[in-house]
N, C-alpha and C positions, 0 to 999 in steps of 0.2 A: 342830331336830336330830333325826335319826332316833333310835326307839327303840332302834337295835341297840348302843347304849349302855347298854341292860340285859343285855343278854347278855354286856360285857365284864364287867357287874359280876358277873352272873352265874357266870363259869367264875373271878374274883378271889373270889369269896365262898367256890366249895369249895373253892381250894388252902390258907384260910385256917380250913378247917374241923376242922380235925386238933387233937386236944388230948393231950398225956401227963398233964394236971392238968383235969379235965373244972368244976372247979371257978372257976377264975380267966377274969379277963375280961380278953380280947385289947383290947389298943390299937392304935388305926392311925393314921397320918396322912396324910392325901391331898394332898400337894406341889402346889401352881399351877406346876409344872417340865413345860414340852411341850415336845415336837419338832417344832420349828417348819421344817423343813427341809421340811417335806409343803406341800401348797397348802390350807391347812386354815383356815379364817376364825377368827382369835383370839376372837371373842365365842362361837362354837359350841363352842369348846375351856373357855370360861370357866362356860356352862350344860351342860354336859358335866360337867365338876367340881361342880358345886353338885347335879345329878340325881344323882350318884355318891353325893354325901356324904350327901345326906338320905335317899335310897333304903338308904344303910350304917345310921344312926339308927334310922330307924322299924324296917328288919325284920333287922338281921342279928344285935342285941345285943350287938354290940358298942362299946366308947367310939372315939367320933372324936373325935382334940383340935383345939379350938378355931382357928380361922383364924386370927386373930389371932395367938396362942402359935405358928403356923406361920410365919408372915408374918416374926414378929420372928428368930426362929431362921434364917431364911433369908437374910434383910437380913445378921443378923451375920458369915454366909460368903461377904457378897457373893455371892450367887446370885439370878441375875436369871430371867425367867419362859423364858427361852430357852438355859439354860446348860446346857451338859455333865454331871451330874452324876459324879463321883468318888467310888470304894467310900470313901474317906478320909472325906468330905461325907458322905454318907449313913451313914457310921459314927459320926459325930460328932453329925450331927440327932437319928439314934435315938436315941444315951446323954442328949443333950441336953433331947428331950421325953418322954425316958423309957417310950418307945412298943415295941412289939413289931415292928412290920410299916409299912413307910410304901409307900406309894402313888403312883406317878409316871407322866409321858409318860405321860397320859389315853388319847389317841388319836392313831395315826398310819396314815393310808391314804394309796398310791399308786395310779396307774392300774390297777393287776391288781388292785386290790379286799385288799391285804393288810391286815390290824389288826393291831399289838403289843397286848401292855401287858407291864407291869414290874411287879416287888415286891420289895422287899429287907428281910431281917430280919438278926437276930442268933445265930447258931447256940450253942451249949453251950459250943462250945469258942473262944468270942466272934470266929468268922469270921464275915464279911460273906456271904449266901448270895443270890443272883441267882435268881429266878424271872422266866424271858422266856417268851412265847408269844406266838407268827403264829399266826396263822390262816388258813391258803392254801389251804383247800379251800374258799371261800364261792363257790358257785354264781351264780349272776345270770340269771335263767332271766325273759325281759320283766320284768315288774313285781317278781318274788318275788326275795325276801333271803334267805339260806337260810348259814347257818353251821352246820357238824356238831361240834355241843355234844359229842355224846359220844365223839366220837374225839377230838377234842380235851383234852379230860379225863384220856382213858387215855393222851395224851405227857405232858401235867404231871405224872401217877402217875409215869408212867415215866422222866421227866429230874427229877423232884428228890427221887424216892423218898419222896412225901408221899402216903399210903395213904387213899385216901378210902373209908368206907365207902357207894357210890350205888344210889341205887333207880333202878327200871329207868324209862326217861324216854323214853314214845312219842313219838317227832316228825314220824309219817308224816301226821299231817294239815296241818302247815304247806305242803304243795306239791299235799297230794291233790287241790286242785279245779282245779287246772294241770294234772297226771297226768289227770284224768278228760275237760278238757278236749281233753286232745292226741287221748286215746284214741277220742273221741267224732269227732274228726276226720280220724283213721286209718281206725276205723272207715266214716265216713262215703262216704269216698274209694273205699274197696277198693268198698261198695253199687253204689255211681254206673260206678262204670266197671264193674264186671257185669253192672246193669242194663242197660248202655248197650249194650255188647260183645252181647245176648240181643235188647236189641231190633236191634239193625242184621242180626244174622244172620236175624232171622225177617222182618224187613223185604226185605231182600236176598232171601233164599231163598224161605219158608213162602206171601210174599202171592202170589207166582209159580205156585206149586203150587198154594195155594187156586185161583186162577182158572182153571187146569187142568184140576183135578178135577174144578172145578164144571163147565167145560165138557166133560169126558171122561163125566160121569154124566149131562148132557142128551144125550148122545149114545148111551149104554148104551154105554158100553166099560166102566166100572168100575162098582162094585155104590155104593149107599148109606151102606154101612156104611165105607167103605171111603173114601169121599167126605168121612165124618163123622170118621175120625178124622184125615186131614190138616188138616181144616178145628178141632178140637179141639186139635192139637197146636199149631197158629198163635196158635189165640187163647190156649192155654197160656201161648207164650213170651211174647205183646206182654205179656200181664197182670203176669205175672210180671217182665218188664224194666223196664215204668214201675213197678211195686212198688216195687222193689229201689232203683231210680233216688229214688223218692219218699223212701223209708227213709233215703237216703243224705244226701239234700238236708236231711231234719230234724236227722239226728243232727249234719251238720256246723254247723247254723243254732245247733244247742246249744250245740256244742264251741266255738267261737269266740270267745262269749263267756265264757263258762265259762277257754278258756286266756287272755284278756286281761283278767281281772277282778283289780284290785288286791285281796290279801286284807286281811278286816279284822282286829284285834288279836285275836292266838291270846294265849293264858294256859297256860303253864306250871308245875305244882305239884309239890315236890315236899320229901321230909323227908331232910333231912343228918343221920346218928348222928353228935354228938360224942362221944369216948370211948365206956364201955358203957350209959353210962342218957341223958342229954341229948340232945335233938334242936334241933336247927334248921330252923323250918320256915322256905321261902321261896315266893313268888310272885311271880314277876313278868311282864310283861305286853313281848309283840314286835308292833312291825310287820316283816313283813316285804314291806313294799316300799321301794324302795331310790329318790331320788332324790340324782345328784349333786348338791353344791354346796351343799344346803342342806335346809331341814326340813320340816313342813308346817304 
């Protein structure tokens, strides 16, 4: 299963980052509830859930309850691993495990490359509150997975009015050796056909004239000097065109590989303020190459 299952946990980690009490520890519970309506392999959905849940343990600090204590609570609503869930359900699980924030519909991707996820709490004024996010700007660029974390971020700020305090989170290197690839190839392109354009014209034209002049100066019609710089500007251009040409052929030999090179695991860090003194440190680790269907 691809890693881009830490980046859902990832952008679920900060909605859930917010505290008016910086003191108490948030409870979650991560529902076996998918949307099976996707072409999604039910074991990838089921290691999906258990990276989720352990990745929430070791670094978010917060409690996850028990699978089990899940399992039974879910049996008693009759909720099977591919049910509907209902604000009712879901209002009823939370009072019932006593949890802040429960966790559902793991993952769901269509052909355009879209991901949900879900999270439903309990508001003050004991409303049921829906927290949804797509994801519909993920790029797909050959090998590279590429999901824009931070715009992302600033909709969830923005659709559920959960104020996150975020540090600023560079991600220009997840694509840069794509980026540097193309450009190497761009580059290369414009070289080659300069080159090429410099020598056919001096080919064409210059080798003509040299032979010219050479023969107009065995004959004293034209001076030496005069001989020498037709004969300087020819070899100016040939030099200059296979140059160019040669320059052209490297940088694309570079760029080539360099745009087809699956990246390896970028590492992301970075620190959540909860309330005015606790922080939340996280790290977590992406691939971004993307295969359908399955993992590596």
């Amino acid at each position: 299963m691809q890693k881009f299952i830490f980046s859902l946990f990832f952008i679920f980690s900060l909605f859930l980052a917010y505290s008016q009490d910086i003191n108490k520890v948030y409870s979650i519970a991560v529902l076996p509830v998918y949307n099976l309506s996707y072409s999604v392999n039910q074991s990838d959905l089921e290691e999906t859930l258990n990276s989720i849940t352990d990745e929430i343990k070791k670094n978010s600090g917060f409690k996850v309850i028990d699978r089990d204590d899940t399992v039974i609570a879910l049996k008693k609503k009759k909720i099977s691993i591919d049910s509907i869930l209902l604000d009712s359900d879901l209002t009823d699980i939370i009072n019932k495990l006593n949890v802040d924030f429960v966790f559902y519909n793991i993952v769901a991707i269509d052909e355009k490359k879209v991901i949900t996820i879900y999270s439903k709490t309990i508001n003050k004024k004991n409303e049921i509150v829906t927290v949804e996010k797509s994801l519909r700007n993920i790029k797909v660029i050959k090998n590279y997975f590429k999901a824009s974390i931070v715009e992302a971020v600033k909709t969830i700020e923005k659709d559920t009015n959960i104020k996150l305090n975020l540090p600023t989170i560079n991600i220009t290197d997840l694509t840069l050796t794509n980026k540097i690839g193309i450009a190497n190839i761009g580059a290369g392109t414009v070289f080659i056909a300069t080159g090429l354009s410099i020598f056919i014209f001096d080919t064409a034209y210059y080798f003509d004239s040299v032979r010219d002049a050479r023969s107009k100066y065995t004959n004293y019609t034209i001076t030496y000097d005069e001989y020498l710089s037709i004969y300087n500007t020819n070899l100016g251009l040939f030099v200059s065109g296979v140059s160019l040409m040669s320059l052209g052929v490297v940088l694309v030999s570079i760029g080539v590989p360099l745009f087809l090179y699956k990246s390896a695991d970028k590492e992301i860090s970075l620190d959540i303020k909860v309330g005015q003194t606790t922080q939340l440190a996280l790290r977590y680790s992406f691939d971004f190459s993307f295969t359908k269907g399955g993992g590596r």
